[in-house]
Structure formats: structure tokens, C-alpha cells
Backbone bond lengths (Angstrom), bond angles and torsions (degrees), N, CA, C in turn:
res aa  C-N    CA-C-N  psi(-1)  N-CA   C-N-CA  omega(-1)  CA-C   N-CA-C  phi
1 X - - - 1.429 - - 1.514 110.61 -
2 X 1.519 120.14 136.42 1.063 128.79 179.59 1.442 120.73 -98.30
3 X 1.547 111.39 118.31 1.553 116.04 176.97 1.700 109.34 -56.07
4 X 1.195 123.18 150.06 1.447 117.03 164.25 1.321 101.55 -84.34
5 X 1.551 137.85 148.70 1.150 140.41 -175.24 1.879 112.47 -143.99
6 X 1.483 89.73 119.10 1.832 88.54 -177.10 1.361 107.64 -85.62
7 X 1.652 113.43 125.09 1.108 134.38 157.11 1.823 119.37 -8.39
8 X 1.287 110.30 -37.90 1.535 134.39 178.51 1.615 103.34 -74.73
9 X 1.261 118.58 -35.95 1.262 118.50 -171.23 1.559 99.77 -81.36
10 X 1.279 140.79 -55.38 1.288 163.37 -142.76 2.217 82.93 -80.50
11 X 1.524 94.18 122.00 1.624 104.40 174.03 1.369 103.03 -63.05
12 X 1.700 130.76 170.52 1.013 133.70 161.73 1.264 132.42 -68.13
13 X 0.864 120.95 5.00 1.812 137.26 178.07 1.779 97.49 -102.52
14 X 0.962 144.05 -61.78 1.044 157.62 169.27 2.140 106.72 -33.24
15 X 0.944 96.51 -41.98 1.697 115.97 -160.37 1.980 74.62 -81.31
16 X 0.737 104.89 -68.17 2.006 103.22 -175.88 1.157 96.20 -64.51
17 X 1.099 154.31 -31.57 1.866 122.94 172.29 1.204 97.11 -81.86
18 X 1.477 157.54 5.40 1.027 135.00 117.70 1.387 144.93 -54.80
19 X 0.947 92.16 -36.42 1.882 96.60 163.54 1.367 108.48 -88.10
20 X 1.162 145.15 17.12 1.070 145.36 165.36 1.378 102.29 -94.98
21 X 1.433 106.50 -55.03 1.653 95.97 174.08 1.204 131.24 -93.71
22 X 1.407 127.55 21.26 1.552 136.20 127.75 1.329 109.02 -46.48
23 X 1.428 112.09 -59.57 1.393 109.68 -149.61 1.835 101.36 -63.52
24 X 1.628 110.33 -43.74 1.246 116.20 170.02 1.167 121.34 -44.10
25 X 1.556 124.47 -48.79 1.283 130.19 -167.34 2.029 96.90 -63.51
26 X 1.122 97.93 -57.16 1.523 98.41 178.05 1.316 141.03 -29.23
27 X 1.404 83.85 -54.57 1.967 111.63 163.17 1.615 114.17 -66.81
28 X 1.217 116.57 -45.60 1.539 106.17 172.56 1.293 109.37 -57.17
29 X 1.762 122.00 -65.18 1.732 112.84 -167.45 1.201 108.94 -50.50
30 X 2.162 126.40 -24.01 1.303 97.19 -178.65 1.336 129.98 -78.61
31 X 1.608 115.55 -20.20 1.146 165.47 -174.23 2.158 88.44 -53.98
32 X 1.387 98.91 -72.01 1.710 103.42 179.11 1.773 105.70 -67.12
33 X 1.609 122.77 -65.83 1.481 94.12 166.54 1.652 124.86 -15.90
34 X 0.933 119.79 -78.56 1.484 135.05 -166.06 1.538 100.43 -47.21
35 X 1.603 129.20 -42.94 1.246 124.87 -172.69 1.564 100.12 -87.22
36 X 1.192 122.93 -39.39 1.673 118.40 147.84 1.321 129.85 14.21
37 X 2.002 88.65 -76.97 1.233 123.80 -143.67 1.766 102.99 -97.45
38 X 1.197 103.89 -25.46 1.919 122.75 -177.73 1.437 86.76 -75.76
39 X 1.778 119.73 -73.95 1.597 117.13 171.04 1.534 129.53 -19.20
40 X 1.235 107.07 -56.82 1.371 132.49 177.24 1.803 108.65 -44.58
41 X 1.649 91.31 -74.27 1.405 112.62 -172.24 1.838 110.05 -55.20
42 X 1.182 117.13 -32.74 1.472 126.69 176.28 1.513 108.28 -75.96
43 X 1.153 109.35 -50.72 1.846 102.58 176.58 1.812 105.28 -64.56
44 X 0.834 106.52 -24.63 1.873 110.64 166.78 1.292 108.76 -60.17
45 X 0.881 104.62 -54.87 1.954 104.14 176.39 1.316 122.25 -78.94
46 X 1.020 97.21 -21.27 1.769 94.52 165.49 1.194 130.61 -60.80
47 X 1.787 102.03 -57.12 1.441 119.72 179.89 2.180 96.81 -60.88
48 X 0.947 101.51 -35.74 1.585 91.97 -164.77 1.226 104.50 -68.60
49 X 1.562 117.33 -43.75 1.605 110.83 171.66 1.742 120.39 -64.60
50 X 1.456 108.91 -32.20 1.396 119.75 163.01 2.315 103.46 -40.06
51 X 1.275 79.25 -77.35 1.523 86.79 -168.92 1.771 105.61 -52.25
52 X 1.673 126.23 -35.12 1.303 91.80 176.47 1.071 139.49 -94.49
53 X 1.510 125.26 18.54 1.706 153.18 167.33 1.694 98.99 -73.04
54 X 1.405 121.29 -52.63 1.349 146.12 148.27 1.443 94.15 -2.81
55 X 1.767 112.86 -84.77 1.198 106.42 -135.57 1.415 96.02 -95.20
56 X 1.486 141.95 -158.42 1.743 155.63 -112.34 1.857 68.56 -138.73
57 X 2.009 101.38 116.75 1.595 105.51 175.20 1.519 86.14 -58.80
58 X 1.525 91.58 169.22 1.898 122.10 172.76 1.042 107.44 -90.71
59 X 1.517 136.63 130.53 1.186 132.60 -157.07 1.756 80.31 -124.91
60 X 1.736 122.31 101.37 1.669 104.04 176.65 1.369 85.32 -115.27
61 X 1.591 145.26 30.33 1.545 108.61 147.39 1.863 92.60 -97.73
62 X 1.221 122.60 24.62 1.994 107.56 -163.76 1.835 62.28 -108.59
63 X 0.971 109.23 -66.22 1.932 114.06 -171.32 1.646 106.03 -36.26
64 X 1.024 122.12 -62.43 1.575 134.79 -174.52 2.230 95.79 -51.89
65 X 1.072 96.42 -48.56 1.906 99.57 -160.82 1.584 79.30 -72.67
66 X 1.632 138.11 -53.42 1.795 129.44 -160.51 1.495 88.86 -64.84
67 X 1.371 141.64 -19.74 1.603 120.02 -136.21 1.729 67.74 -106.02
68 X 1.472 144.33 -63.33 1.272 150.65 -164.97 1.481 112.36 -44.68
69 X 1.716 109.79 -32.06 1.208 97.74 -148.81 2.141 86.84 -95.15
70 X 1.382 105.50 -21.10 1.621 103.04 171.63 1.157 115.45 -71.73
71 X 1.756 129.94 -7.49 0.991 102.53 -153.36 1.651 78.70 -108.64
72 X 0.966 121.64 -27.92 1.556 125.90 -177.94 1.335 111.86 -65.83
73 X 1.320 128.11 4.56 1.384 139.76 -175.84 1.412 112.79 -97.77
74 X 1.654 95.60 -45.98 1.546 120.32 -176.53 1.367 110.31 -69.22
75 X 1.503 117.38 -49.94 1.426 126.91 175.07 1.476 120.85 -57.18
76 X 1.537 100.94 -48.99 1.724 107.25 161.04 1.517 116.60 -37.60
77 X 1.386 107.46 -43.80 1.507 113.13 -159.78 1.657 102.38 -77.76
78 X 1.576 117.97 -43.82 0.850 123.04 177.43 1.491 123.12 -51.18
79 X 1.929 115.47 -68.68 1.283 98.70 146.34 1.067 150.75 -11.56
80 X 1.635 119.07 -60.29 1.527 121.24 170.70 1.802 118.77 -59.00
81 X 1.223 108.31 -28.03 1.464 117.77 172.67 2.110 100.65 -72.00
82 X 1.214 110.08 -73.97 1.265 102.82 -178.12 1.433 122.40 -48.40
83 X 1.493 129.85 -25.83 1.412 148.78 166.14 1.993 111.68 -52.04
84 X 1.410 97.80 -53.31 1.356 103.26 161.08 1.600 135.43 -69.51
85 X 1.394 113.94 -28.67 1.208 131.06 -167.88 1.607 96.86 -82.08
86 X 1.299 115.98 -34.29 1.518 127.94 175.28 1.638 110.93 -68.81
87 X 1.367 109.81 -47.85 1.437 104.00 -168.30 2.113 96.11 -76.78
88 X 1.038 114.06 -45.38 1.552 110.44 159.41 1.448 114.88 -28.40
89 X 1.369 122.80 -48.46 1.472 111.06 -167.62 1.102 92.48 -61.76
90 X 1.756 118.57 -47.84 1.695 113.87 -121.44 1.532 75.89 -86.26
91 X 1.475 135.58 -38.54 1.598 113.16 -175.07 1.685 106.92 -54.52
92 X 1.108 113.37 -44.79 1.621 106.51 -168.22 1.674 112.32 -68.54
93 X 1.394 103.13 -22.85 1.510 95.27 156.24 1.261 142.57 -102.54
94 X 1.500 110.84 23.10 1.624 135.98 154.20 1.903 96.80 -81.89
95 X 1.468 99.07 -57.09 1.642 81.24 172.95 1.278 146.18 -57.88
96 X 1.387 100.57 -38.85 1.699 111.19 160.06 1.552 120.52 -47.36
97 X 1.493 121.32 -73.09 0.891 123.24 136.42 1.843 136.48 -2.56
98 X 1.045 124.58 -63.77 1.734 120.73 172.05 1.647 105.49 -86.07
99 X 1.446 122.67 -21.64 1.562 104.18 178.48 2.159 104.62 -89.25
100 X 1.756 109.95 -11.23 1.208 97.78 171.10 1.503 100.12 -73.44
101 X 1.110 133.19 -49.67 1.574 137.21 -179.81 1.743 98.34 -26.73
102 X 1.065 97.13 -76.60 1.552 107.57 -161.79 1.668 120.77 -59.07
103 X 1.562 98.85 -21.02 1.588 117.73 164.57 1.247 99.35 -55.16
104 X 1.901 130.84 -69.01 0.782 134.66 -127.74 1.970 108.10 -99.31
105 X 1.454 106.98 -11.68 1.421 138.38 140.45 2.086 114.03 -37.30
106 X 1.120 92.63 -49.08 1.429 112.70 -168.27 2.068 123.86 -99.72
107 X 1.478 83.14 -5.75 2.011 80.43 -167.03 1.727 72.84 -96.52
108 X 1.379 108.17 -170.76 1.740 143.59 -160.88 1.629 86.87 -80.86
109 X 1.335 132.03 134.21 1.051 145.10 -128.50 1.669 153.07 33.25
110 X 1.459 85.53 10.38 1.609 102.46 -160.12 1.752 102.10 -64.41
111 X 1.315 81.97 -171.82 1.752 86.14 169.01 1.918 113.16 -91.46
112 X 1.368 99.48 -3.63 1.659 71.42 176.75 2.084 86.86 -143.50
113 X 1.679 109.24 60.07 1.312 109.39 172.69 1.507 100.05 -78.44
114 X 1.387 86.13 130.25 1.866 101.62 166.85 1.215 127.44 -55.16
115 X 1.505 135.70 166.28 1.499 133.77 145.65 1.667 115.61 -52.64
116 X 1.817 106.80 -41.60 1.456 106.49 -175.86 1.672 112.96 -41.76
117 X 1.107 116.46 -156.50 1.383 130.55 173.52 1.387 111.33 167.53
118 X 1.017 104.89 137.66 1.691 138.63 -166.82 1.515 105.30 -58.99
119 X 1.347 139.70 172.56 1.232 133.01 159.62 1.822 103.58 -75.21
120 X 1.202 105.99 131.72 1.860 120.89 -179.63 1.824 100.47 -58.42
121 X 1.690 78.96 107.75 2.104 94.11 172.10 1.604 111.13 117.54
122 X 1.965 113.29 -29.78 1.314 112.75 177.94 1.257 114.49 -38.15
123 X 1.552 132.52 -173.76 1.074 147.12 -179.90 1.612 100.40 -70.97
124 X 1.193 121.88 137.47 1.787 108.18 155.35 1.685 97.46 68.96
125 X 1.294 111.24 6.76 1.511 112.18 157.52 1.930 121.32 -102.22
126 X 1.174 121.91 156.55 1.390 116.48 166.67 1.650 102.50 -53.38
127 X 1.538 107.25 179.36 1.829 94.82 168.30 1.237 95.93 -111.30
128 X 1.452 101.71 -161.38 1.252 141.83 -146.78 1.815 86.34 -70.03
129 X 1.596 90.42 129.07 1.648 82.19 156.29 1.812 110.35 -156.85
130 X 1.058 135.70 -125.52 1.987 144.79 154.48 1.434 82.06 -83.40
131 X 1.182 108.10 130.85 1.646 128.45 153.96 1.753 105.17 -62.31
132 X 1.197 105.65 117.37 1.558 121.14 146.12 1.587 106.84 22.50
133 X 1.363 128.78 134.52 1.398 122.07 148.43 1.714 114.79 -74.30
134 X 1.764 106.81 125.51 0.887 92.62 -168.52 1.722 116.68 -108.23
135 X 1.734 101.71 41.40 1.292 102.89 178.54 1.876 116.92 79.41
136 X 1.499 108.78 -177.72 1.493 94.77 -155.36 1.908 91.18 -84.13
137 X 1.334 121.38 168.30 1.358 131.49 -172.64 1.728 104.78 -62.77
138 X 1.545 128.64 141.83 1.566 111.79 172.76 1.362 118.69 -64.96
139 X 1.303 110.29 163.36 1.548 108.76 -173.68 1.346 109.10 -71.35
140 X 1.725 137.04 168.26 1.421 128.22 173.33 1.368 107.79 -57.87
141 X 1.622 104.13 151.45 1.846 77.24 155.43 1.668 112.25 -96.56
142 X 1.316 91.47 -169.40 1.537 112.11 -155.18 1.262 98.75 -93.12
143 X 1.298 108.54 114.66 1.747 136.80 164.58 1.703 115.56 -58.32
144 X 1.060 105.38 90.39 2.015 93.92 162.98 1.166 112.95 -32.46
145 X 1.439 110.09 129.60 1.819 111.36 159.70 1.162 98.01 -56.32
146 X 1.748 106.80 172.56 1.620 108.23 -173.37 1.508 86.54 -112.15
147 X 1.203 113.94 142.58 1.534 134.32 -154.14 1.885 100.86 -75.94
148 X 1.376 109.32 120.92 1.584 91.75 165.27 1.710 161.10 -77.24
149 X 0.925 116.63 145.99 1.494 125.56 -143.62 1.856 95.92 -59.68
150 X 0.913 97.15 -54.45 2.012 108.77 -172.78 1.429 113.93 -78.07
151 X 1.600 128.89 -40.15 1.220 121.68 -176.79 1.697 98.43 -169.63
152 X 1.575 82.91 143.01 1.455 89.74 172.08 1.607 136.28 -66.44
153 X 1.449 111.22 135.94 1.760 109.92 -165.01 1.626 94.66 -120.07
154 X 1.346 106.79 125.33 1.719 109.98 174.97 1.758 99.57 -114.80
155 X 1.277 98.76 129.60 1.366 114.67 -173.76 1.330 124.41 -61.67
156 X 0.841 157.58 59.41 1.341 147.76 176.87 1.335 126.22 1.84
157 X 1.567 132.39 136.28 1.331 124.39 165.53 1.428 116.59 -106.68
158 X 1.218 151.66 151.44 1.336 129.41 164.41 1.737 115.79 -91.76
159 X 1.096 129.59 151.08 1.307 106.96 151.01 1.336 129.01 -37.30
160 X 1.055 116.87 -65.26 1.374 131.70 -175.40 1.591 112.51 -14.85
161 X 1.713 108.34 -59.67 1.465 101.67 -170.28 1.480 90.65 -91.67
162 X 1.297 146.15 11.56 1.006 117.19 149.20 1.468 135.38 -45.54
163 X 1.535 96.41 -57.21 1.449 115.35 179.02 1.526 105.77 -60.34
164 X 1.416 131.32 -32.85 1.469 116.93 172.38 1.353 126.41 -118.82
165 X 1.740 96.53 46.36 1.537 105.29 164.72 1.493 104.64 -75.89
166 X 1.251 125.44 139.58 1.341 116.36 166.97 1.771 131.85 -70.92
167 X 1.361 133.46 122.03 1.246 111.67 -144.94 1.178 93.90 -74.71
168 X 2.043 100.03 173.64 1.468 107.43 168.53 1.672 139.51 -50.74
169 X 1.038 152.45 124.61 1.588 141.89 -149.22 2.194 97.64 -66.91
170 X 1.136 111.65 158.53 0.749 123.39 -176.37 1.834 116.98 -45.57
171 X 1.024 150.93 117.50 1.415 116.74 153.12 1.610 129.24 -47.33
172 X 1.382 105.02 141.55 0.806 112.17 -170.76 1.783 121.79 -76.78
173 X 1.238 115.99 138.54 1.629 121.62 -146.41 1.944 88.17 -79.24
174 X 1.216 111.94 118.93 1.229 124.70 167.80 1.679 129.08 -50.30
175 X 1.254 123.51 95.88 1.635 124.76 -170.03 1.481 87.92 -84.84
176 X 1.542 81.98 147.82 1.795 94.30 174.42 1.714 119.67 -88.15
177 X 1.389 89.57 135.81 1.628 84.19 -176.88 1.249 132.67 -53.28
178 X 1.383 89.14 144.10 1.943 96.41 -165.54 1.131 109.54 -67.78
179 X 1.377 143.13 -22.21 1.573 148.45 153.65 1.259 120.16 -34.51
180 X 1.240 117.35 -45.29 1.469 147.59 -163.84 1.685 74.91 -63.33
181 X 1.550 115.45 -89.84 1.133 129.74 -141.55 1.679 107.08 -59.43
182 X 1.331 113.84 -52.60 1.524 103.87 157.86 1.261 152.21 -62.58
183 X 1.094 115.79 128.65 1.759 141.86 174.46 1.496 115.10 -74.91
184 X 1.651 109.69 150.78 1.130 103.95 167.94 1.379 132.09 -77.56
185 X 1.559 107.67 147.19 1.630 122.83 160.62 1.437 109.58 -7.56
186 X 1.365 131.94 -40.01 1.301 126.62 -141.86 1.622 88.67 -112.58
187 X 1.092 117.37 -35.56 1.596 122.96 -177.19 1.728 103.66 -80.90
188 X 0.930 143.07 4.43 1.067 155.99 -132.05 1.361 90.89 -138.70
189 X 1.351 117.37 -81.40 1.315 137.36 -174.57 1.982 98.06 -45.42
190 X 1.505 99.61 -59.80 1.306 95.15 -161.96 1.773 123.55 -60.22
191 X 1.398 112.92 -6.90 1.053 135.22 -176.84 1.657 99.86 -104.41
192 X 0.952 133.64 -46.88 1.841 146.57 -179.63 2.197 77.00 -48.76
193 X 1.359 115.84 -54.47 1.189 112.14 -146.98 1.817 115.76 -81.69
194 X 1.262 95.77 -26.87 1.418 135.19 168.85 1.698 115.95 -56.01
195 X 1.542 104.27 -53.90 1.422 109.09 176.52 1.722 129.33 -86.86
196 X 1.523 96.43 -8.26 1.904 128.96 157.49 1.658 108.30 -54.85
197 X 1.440 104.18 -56.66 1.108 120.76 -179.55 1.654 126.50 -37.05
């Protein structure tokens, strides 16, 4: 049985071996926490190394060679897409290319500019400027006499202005139609593609 004892009663020497062995007691429980907690932390690693012997080893060079061999599949594929997408340009810029040619065949100096002419200012025309001299004005034409009332009068011709009527102007020499001479886009191309070759 334990006396109750007032602090007042207890000498001053007495009062410090109590706080001495507080302070001790203190330091030990922290002293066991801590070995606790090392205990603790080591059976943690055990079980975890326990469990990963446990489970199916990791095979990361079998993982590394499956991950290489998809990705080299994918890249292949990709390539073959960018491989096509390339030869696409380069045809569409053989086409660009032979229809600027053939534009440039066709505008106002080309190699095959017409006599026609465009309305003055259109697109792919010179501009605006004095229209052309168009030479001296045509002569009137020629009025029937008005026939006479009492008896008929037939005009006479002389030779004379026969011989210096001026003759009729040449006809004009027939160009062959430009329809005629062109082919299609596609025949065009296939030959544009032909002579690449």
C-alpha cells in the first residue's frame, strides 16, 4: 500500500531523484519507440522482399526486345505513310510544274500566242491602253440608183475601171482549230510522266 506523500514533505534532494527518474524514464520509452520503429521498418522489408521472390521474376530485357519490336512496326508503318505522302507531293509538283509550262506557252508572248485577243485589261491580257490603229475607215457601200420612172437606163461599165478596180483582198489562210490540236489533261499528263521517266 502506497502512502500519499506531499511534495512539501519530500526533502530537496529527494524531489531531484525524482526528476531524474522522469527524465530517465522518458529517455528509455523514447529510446524503445525508436527500436519499435527500426523493428517495424525491417519486418516491412522483409515481407516486401518475401512477396517479390513470391511473385513471376520481371523479365525487362524480354519487355525492352516486345516494347522494340512494336515500336519498329509502328515506325515502319509510319514511314511507309510519310514515303507515300512524299511521292504525292513530288507528283503534284511535276503537275504544277508542266500545266505552268503550258500556261506560259499560252499567255501574250508565248510560243503559241494567237492573232485573237482578249478584251483590253482581262486577266492574262496586256492593259488598258488607245485601241490599235485600225487603218483608213471602209468605203460606203454602194447605193442602188433609184430605178427610172419612164424607161429603163442600164449603166454602162467601161473597161477602163475594170482594169483598175482594185482586186478583192486575199482570203484569209485558214488556221486549224485549236481544239483539233489539243489532247486531254490525262494524255498529257501520261506522256509529261513518260518523258520524266
Amino acid at each position: 500500500m502506497r502512502l500519499p506523500i506531499a511534495l512539501t514533505d519530500v526533502p530537496l534532494d529527494t524531489q531531484q531523484i525524482i526528476d531524474e527518474l522522469k527524465r530517465q524514464r522518458d529517455e528509455l520509452i523514447e529510446v524503445m519507440r525508436q527500436l519499435f520503429d527500426r523493428a517495424q521498418h525491417a519486418d516491412t522489408l522483409e515481407a516486401v522482399k518475401h512477396m517479390a521472390q513470391e511473385q513471376v521474376p520481371f523479365n525487362v530485357q524480354g519487355y525492352l526486345d516486345e516494347f522494340s519490336r512494336a515500336l519498329a512496326s509502328e515506325v515502319r508503318m509510319l514511314l511507309g505513310e510519310v514515303g507515300k505522302l512524299r511521292e504525292e507531293r513530288r507528283g503534284l509538283q511535276h503537275e504544277i510544274s508542266f500545266l505552268l509550262g503550258v500556261k506560259s506557252k499560252y499567255v501574250p508572248g508565248g510560243e503559241f500566242e494567237s492573232e485573237w485577243k482578249g478584251p483590253m485589261g482581262a486577266p492574262g491580257m496586256p492593259p488598258t491602253g488607245p485601241p490599235p490603229d485600225a487603218g483608213p475607215p471602209p468605203p460606203p457601200p454602194d447605193i442602188p440608183m433609184a430605178r427610172p420612172a419612164w424607161r429603163t437606163v442600164s449603166t454602162r461599165t467601161s473597161k477602163k475601171k475594170k482594169r483598175d478596180a482594185v482586186p478583192p483582198p486575199p482570203a484569209p489562210v485558214a488556221q486549224p482549230d485549236p481544239r483539233q490540236q489539243v489532247r486531254s489533261w490525262a494524255t498529257w499528263q501520261r506522256e509529261c510522266y513518260a518523258s520524266l521517266c
